[in-house]
Structures are given as structure tokens and as C-alpha cells.
NUVO-368187 format. One record per residue: residue number from 0; x negated, y negated, z of N, C-alpha, C, O in turn. Coordinates in pm, 1 decimal, padded with zeros to 6 digits, m for minus. Each point is the difference from the previous one (the first is absolute). Layout:
ATOM marlum      n_u      n_v      n_w     ca_u     ca_v     ca_w      c_u      c_v      c_w      o_u      o_v      o_w
ATOM    NUM        X        Y        Z        X        Y        Z        X        Y        Z        X        Y        Z
...
//
This chain:
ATOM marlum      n_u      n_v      n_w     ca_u     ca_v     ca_w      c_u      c_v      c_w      o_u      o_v      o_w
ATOM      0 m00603.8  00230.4  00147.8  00119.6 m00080.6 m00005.9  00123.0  00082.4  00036.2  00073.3 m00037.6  00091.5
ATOM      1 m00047.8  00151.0 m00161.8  00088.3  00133.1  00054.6  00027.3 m00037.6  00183.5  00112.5 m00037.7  00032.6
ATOM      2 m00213.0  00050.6  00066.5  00020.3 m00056.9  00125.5  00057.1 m00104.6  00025.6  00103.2  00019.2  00064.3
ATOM      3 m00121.9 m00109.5 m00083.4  00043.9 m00141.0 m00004.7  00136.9  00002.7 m00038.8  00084.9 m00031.6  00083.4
ATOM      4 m00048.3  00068.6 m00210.9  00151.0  00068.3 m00000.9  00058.5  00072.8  00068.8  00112.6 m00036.5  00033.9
ATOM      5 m00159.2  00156.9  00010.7  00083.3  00010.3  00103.8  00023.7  00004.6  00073.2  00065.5  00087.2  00057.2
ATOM      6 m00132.5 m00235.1 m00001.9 m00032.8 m00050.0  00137.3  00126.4 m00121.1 m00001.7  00034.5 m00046.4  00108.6
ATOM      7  00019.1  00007.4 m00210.4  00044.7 m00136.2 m00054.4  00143.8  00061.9 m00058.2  00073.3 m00062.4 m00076.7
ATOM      8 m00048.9  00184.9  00123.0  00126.6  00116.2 m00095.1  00108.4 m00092.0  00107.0  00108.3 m00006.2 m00058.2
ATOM      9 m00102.2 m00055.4  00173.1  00080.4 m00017.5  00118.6  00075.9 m00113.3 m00098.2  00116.8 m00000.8 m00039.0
ATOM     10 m00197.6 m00070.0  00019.9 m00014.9 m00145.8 m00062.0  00089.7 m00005.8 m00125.7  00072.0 m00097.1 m00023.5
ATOM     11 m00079.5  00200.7 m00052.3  00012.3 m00025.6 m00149.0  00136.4  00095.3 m00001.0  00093.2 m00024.6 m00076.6
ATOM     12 m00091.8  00123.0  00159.2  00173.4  00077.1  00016.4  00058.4 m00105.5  00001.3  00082.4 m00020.8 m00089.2
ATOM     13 m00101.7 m00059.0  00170.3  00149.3 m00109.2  00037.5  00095.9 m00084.3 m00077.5  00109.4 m00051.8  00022.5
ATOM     14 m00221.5  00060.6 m00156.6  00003.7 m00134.1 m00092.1  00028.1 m00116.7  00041.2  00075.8 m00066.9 m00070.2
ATOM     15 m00125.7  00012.3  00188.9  00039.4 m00127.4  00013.9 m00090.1 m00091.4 m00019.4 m00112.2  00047.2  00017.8
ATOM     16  00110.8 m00197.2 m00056.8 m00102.3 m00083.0 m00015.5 m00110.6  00038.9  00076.7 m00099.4  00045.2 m00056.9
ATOM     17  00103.9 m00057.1  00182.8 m00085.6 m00047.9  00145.9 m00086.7  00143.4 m00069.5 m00106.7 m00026.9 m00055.2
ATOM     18  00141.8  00146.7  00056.8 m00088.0  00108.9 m00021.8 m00075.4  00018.6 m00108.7 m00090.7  00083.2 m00003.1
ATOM     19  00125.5 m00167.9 m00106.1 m00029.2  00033.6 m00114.7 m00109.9 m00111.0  00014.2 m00094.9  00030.8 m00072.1
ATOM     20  00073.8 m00142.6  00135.3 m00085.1 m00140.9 m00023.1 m00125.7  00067.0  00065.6 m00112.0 m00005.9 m00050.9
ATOM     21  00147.1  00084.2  00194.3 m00032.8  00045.3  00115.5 m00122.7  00136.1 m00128.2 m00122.7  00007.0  00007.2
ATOM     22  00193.8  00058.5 m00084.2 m00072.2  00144.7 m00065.4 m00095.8 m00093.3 m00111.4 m00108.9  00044.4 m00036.2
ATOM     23  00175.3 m00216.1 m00028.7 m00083.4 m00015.8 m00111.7 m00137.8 m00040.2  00047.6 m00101.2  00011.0 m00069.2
ATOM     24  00106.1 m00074.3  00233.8 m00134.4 m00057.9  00114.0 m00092.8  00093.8  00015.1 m00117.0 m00034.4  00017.1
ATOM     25  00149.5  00154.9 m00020.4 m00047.8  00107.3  00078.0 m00076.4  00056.1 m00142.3 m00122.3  00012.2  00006.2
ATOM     26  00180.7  00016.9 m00114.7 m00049.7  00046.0 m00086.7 m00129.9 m00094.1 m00136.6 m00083.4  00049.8 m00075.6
ATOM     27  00130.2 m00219.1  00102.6 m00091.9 m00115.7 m00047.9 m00099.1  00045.0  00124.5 m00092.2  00077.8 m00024.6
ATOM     28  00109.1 m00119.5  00135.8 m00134.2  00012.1  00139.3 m00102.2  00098.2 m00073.0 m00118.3 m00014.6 m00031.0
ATOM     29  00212.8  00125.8  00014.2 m00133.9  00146.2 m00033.1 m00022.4  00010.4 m00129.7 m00058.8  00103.9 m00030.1
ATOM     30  00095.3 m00203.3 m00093.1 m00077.4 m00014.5 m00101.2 m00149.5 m00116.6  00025.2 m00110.5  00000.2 m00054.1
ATOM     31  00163.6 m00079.5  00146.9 m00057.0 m00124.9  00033.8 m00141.6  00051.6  00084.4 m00109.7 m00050.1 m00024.5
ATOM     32  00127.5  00146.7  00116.7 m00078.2  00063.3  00079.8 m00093.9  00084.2 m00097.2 m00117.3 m00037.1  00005.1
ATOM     33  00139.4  00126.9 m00079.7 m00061.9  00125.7 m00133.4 m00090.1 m00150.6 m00069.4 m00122.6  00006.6  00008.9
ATOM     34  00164.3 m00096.8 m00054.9 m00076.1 m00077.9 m00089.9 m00088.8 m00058.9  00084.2 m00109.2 m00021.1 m00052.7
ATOM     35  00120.2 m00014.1  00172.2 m00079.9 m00040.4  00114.1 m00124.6  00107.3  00037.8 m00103.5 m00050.9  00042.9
ATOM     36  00108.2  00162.5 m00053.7 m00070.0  00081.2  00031.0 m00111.9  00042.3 m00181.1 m00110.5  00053.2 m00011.5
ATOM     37  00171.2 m00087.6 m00056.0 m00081.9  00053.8 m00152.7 m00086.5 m00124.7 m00028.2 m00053.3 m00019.8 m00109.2
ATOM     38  00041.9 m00073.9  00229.7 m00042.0 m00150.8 m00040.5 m00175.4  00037.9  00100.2 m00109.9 m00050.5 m00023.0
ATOM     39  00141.6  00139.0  00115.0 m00140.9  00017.6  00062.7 m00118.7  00088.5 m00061.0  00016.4  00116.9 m00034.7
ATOM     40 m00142.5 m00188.6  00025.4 m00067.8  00071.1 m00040.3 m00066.4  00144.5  00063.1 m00027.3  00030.5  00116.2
ATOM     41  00015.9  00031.3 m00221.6 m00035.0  00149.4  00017.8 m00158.6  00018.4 m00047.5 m00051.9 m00038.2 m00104.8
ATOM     42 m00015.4  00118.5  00231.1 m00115.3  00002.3 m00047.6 m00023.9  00208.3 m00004.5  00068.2  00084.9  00057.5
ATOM     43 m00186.6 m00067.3 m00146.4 m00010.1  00181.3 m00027.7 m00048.9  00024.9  00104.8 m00047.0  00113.7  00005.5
ATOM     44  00031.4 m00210.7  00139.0 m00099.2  00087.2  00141.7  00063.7  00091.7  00018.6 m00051.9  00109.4  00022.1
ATOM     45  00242.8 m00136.3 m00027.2  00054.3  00066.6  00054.4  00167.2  00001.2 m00063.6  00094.9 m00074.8  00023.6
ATOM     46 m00114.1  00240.6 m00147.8  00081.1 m00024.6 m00098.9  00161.3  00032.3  00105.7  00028.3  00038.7  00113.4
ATOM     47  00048.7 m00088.9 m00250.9  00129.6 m00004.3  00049.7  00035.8  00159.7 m00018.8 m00036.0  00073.9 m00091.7
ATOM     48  00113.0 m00044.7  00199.7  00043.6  00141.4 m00016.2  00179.4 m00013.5 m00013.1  00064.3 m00103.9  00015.1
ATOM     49 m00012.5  00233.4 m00045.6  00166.5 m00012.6  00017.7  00052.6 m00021.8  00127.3  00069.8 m00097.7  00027.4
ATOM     50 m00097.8  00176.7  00043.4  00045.3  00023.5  00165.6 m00003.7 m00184.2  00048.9  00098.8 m00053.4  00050.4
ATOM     51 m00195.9 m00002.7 m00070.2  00011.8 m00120.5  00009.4  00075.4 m00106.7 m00057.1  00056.5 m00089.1  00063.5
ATOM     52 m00059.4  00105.1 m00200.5  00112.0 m00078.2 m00086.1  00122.6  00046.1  00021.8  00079.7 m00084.6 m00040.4
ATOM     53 m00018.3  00189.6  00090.3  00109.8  00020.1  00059.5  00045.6 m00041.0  00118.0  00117.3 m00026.4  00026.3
ATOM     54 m00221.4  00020.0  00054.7  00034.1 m00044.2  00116.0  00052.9 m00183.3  00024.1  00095.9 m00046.9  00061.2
ATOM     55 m00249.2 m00044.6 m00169.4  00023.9 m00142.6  00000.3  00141.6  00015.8 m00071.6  00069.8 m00058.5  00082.8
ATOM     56  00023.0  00102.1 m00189.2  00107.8  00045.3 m00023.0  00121.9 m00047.5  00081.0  00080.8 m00092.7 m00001.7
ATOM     57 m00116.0  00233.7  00093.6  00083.9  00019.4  00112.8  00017.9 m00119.0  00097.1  00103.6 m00045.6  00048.3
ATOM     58 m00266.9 m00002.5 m00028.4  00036.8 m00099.5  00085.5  00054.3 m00172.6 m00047.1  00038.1 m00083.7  00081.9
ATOM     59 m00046.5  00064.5 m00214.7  00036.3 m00090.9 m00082.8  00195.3 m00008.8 m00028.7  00072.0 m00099.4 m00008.8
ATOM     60 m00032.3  00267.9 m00000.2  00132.3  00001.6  00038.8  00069.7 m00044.7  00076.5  00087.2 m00087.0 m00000.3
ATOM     61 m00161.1  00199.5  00120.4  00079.7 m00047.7  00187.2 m00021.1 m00164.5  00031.6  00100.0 m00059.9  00039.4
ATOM     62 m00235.8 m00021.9 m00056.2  00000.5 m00102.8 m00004.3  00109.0 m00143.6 m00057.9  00035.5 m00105.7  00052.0
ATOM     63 m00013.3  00166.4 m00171.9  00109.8 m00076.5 m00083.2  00143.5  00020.3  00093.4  00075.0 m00091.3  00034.4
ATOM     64 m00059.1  00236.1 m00003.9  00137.6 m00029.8  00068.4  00005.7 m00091.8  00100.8  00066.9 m00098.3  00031.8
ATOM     65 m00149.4  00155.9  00004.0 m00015.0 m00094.3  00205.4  00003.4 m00107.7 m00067.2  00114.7 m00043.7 m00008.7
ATOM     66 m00176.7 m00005.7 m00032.7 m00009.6 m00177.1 m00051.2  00145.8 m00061.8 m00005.2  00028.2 m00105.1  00057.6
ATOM     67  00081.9  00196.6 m00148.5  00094.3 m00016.7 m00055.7  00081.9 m00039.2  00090.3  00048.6 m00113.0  00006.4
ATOM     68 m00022.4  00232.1  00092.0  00044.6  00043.3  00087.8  00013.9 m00128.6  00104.1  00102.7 m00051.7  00044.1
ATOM     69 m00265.5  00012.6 m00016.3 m00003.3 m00127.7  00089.5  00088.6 m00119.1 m00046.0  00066.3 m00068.4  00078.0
ATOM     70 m00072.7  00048.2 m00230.2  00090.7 m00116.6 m00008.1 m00072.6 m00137.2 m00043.1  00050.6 m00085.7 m00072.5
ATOM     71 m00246.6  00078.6  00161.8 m00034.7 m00113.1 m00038.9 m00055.0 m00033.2 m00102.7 m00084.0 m00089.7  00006.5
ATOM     72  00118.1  00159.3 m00148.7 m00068.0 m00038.4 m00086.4  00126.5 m00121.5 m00086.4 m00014.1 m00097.8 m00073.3
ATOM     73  00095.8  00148.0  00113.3  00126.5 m00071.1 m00041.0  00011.8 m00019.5 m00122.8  00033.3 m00114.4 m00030.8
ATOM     74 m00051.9  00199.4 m00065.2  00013.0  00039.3 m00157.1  00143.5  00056.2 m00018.7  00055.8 m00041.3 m00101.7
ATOM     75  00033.2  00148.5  00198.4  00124.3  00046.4 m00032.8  00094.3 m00111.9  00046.4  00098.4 m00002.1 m00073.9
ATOM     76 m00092.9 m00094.3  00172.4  00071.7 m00116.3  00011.3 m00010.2 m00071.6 m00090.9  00118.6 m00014.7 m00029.9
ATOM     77 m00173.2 m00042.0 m00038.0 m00025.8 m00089.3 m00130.2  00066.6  00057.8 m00141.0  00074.7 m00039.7 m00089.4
ATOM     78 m00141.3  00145.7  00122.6  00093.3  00127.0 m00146.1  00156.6 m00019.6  00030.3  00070.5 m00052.5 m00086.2
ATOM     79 m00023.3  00089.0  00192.2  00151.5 m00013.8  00077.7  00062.6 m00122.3 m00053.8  00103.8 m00011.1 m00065.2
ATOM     80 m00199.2 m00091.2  00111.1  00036.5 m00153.7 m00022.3  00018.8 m00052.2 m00182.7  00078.6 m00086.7 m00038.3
ATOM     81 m00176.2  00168.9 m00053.5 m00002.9  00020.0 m00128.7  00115.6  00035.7 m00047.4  00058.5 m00054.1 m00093.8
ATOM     82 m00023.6  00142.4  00154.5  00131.4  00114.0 m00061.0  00125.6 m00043.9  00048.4  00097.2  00004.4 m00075.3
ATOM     83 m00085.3 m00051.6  00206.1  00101.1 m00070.4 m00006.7  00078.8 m00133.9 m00038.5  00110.2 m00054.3 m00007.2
ATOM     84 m00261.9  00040.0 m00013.9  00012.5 m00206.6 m00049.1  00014.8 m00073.3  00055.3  00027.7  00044.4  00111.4
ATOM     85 m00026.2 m00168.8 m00111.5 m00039.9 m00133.9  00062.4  00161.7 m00012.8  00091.7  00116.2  00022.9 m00033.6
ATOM     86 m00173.7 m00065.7  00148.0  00099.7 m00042.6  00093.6  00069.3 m00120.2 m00048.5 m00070.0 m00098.8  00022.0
ATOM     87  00162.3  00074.6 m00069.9  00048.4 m00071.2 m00027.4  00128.7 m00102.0  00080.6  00113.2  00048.4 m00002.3
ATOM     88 m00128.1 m00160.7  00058.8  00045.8 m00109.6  00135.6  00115.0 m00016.1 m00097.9 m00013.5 m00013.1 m00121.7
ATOM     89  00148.9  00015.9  00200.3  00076.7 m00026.9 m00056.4  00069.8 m00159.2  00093.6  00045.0 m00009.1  00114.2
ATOM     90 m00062.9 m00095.8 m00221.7  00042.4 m00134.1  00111.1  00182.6  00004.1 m00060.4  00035.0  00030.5 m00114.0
ATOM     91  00048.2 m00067.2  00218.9  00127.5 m00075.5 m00009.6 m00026.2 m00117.8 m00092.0 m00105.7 m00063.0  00002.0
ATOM     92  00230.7  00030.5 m00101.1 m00003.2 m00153.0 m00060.3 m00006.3 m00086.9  00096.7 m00055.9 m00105.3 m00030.9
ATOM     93  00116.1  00118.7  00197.5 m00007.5 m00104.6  00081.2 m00102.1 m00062.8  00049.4 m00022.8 m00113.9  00040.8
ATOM     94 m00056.6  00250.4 m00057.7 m00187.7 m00056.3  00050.4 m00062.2 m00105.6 m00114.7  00059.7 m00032.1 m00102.8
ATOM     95 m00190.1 m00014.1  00142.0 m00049.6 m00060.2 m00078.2 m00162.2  00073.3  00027.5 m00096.4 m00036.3 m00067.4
//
């Protein structure tokens, strides 16, 4: 996760909404991805080593950004839309 942070450091300097919705996508993706991966079964043919669990890791990180990054999961627009609140139409008394 350390990677992923400070892969996402661009994002979260700025303090601005867009980066922060943008770092919470990126960092849900690669919890979302880790629980995705502890869901496959493991058999003793062929035990799990570190070098490997570091690596699915690694690639569970870089994955989450790119995702983020792309935009189409559209989880930090909705967060945006959360935080700023409902658009609210403002009619004239003249309208009906």
C-alpha cells in the first residue's frame, strides 16, 4: 500500500476534492482487488512463496491506480457529487 501512496502523493498534495475522490478510487480499487485475490483457491501442488505474494501485491497496486486514473469506474465523480450536494434548479416566481 506504501506504493500506491506514493503513487497518489500528486493527488493528495493539492488538497483538492477531484484528487482526494481520485486517491479514495485508487486506494477502495486495491482493497477491492487484495480481497479479490484471497477469494481464489489455493492448492499445496504449488505452495505460496513471498517473492510471489509481493509481486500479486505490486501488481494489485499499479492496477488500482491505472483504473483510477482511467476514470471508468466512476466512483470519485459520485463521491464529488456526494460532497458537494445535490444540484439544486433554482426557478424564478415568474416560471411555473
Amino acid at each position: 500500500m506504501e506504493i500506491l501512496l506514493m503513487g497518489l502523493n500528486p493527488y493528495l498534495s493539492r488538497k483538492d476534492p477531484e484528487g482526494v475522490a481520485k486517491a479514495f478510487e485508487a486506494l477502495f480499487l486495491e482493497m477491492l482487488l487484495r480481497g479479490m485475490n484471497k477469494t481464489i483457491l489455493r492448492s499445496n501442488l504449488f505452495p505460496e512463496r513471498t517473492d510471489i505474494k509481493i509481486y500479486q501485491d505490486l501488481f494489485s497496486q499499479v492496477l488500482a491506480l491505472e483504473l483510477s486514473k482511467s476514470g471508468r469506474l466512476g466512483l470519485s465523480e459520485k463521491l464529488l457529487e456526494a460532497i458537494k450536494g445535490p444540484k439544486v434548479q433554482v426557478k424564478n416566481a415568474d416560471e411555473k
